[in-house]
Structure formats: structure tokens, C-alpha cells
MARMIDO-441755 format. One line per 3 residues: their letters; for each residue x, y, z of C-alpha. Coordinates in nm, 4 decimals, always signed. Example, Ala and Ser with C-alpha at 12.3 -4.5 7.8 and 13.67 -1.06 7.14 Angstrom:
! MARMIDO-441755
AS = +1.2300 -0.4500 +0.7800 | +1.3670 -0.1060 +0.7140
***
This chain:
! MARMIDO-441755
XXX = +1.2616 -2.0271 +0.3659 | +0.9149 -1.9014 +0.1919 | +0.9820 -1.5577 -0.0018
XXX = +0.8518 -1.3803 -0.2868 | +0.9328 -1.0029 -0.4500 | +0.7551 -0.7178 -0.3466
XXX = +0.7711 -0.5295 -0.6532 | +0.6691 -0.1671 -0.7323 | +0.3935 -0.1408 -1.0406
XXX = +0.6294 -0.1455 -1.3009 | +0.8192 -0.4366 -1.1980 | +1.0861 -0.2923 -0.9600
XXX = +1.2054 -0.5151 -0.6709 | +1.1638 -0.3543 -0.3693 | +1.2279 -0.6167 -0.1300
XXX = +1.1484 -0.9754 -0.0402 | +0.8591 -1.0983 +0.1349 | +0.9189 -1.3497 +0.3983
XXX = +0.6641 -1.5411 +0.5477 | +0.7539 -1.6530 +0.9303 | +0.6777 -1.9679 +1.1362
XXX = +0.3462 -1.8733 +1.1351 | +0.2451 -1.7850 +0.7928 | +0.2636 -1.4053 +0.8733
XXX = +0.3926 -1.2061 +0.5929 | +0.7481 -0.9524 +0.6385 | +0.9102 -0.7516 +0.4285
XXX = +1.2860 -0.7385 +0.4119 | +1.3020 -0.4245 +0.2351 | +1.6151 -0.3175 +0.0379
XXX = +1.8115 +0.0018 +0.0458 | +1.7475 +0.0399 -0.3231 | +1.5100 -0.0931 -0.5409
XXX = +1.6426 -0.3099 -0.7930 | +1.6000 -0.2724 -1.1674 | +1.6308 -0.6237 -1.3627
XXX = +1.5621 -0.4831 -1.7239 | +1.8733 -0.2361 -1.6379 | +2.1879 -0.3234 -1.8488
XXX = +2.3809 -0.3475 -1.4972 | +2.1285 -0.4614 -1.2175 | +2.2200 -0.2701 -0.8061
XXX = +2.3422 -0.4821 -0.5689 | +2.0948 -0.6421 -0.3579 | +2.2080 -0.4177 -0.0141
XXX = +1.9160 -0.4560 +0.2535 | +1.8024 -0.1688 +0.4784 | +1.5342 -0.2939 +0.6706
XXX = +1.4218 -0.6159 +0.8018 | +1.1497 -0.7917 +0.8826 | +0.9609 -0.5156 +0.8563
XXX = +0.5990 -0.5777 +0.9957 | +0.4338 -0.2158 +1.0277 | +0.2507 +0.0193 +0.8007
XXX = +0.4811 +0.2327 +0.5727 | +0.5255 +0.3932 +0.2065 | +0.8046 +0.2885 +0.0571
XXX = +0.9292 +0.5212 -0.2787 | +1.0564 +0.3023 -0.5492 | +1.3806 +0.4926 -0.6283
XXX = +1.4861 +0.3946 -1.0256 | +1.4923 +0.6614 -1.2106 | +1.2027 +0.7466 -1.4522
XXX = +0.9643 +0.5466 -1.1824 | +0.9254 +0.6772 -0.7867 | +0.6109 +0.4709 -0.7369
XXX = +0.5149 +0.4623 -0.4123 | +0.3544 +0.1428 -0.2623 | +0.2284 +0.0724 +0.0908
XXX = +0.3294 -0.2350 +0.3051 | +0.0627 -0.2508 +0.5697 | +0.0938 -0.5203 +0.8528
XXX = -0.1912 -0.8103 +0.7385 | -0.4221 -0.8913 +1.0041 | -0.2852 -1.2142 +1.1515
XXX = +0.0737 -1.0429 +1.2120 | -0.1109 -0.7563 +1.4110 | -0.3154 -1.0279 +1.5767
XXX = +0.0497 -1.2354 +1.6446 | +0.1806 -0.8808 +1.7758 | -0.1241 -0.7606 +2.0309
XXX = -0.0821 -1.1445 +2.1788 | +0.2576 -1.1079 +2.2571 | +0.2031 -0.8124 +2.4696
XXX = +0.2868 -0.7953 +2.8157 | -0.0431 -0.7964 +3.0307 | +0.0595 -0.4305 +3.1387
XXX = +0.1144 -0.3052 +2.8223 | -0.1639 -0.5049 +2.6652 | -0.4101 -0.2766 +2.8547
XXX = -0.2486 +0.0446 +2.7866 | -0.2953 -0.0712 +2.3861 | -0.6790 -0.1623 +2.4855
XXX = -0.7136 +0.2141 +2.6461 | -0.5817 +0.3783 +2.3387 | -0.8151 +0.1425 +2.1022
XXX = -1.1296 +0.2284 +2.3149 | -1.0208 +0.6056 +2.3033 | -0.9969 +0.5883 +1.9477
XXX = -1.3762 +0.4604 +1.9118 | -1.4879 +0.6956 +2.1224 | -1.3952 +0.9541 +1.9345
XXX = -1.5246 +0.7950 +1.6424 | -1.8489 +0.7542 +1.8081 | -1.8257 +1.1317 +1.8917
XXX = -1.7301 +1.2506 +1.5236 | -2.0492 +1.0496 +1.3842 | -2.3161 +1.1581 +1.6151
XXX = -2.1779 +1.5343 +1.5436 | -2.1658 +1.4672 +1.1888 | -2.5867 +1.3446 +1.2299
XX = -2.6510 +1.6863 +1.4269 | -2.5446 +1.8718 +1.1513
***
């Protein structure tokens, strides 16, 4: 099995990183993050798994509470929208085109201004 730390800035482990049958990055998140330079490292105890959404996760050691973002990459979304049920695959394509509508909108009120 492929997986690498997911670490906060300074170094914490907040989880593992594990890369599925198809190269698409998740993150197994644990309940704490784990301190190596402590005298008496946590027990590795994971909460969440495979995690493959967008989310900030607060690096709880003491002294730190960086916060870092996972954020699904591009080919797991891409993996994700295929597996859709036709059905539900269109109500997803409604919502995008909704969403750039109103983008459209926001930008040509923006130029009137």
C-alpha cells in the first residue's frame, strides 16, 4: 500500500495519505495529531477515513493549532462525478451550470458599476 504523512507546518502528523487503485490521493486522518519530537508520542487512533472532500483540519498539539486544508485533487473529483448515477449525474450538472450563471451575473454587474 502507497502512503505518506500529511503533516501540519511544523512537522505534526496529521494523518496518512493513501493513494488508491487509481493513483487518487486520500487522507486517513487521525483523531489526534501526533507529535514525534514529544518525550511520549499519542497513539496512532484514526477518526476518519479515506477522506476525499475539502476540509480544515486543526492540528491539535499544544503550542501549534495550525490549520491545513485537504482539498479533493482533480482526478479524485473527476473519479467521483464518473461514478454518478445518470440521474444524479444531471442533478450535479444543473447545480454546476447554476453556479456559472451566477457567476456570469456577478461579473457583468460588477462591469455596470
Amino acid at each position: 500500500m502507497n502512503l505518506k504523512q500529511w503533516q501540519c507546518k511544523n512537522g505534526h502528523i496529521l494523518g496518512m495519505i493513501q493513494f488508491n487503485g487509481n493513483g487518487s490521493p486520500q487522507l486517513m486522518l487521525y483523531r489526534h495529531a501526533i507529535d514525534m519530537e514529544a518525550e511520549k508520542p499519542a497513539e496512532v487512533e484514526l477518526m476518519i477515513g479515506p477522506l476525499i472532500g475539502k476540509m480544515p483540519v486543526l492540528c491539535d498539539v499544544p503550542s501549534c493549532g495550525e490549520v491545513k486544508l485537504w482539498d479533493i485533487s482533480d482526478q479524485a473529483l473527476a473519479e467521483l462525478i464518473v461514478s454518478l448515477r445518470p440521474e444524479r449525474l444531471e442533478r450535479v450538472q444543473a447545480y454546476v451550470m447554476k453556479g456559472r450563471v451566477r457567476r456570469v451575473q456577478r461579473k457583468a454587474n460588477a462591469a455596470k458599476l
